[in-house]
N, C-alpha and C positions, 0 to 999 in steps of 0.2 A: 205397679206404680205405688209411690211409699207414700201418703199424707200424713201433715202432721195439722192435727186440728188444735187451736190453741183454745181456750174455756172449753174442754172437750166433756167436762162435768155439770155444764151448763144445760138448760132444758132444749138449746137448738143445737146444742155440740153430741148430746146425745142423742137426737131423733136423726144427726147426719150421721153418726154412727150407726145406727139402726140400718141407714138406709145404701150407706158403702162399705160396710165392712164384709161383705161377700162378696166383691170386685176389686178392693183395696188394701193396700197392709197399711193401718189405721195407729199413727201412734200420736197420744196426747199431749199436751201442755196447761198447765194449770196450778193454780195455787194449794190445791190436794191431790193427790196422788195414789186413792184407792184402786185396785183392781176392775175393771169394766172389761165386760163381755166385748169383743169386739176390737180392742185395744189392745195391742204387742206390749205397750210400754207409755206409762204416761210420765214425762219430764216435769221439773219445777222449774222456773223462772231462773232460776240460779243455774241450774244443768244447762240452759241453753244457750246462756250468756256467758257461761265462764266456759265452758269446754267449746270451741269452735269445730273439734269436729263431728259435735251431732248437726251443724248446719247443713253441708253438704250431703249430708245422708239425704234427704226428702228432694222428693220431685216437685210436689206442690204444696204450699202452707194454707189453711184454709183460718184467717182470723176470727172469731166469733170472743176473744176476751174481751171483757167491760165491767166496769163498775156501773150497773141502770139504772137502778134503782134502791133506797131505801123505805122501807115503809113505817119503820117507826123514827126517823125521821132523828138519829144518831150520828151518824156520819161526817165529820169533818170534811169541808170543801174541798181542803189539800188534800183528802185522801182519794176521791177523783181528779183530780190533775195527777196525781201520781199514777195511776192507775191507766186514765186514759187519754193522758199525755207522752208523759217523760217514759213512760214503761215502754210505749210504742214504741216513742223515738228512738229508745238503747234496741231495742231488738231488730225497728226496719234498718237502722245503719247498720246494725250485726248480718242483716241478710243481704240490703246490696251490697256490702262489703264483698261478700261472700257468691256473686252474682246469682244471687236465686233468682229462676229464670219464671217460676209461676208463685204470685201472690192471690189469692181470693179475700175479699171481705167478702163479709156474712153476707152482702147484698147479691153476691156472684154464686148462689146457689146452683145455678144452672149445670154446672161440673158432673151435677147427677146424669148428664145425657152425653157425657163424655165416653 
């Protein structure tokens, strides 16, 4: 089975890496794109949205991107609505376009006893 975890560079994108990438072929989404153990391939925002056919590649998408927090307290408002609005929106219409048939948010961890 192919997932593709999106904030796969995140502290819960990567402790679900840790914890399926020995059952799953594990590929990222995110706004950097280092090498991680674990991960075939991590995409950017742009790779998944302009080329439609990395969509249908993946079996299941497992969401975990967000903008959560700031702690020095920087951060323009717009740039969480960008983030965790309109960014969703372009991508979920990119996926039921696309009829992806398994979505997870980060709450649907349960995937591990799949």
């Amino acid at each position: 089975m192919k997932l593709l975890i999106t904030g796969v560079h995140g502290f819960v994108g990567s402790n679900l890496v840790n914890a399926l990438s020995k059952d799953y072929e594990i590929y990222g989404l995110d706004i950097i794109s280092p090498q991680k153990a674990g991960v075939i391939k991590t995409y950017t925002w742009d790779d998944i949205l302009t080329s439609q056919e990395h969509i249908n590649d993946f079996d299941a998408i497992i969401h975990l991107a967000g903008k959560a927090h700031d702690t020095k307290n920087k951060t323009n408002a717009d740039i969480y609505f960008q983030v965790n609005t309109e960014l969703l929106k372009k991508y979920m219409t990119s996926f039921y376009n696309h009829q992806l048939k398994n979505l997870f948010f980060s709450v649907l961890l349960k995937l591990l006893q799949m």
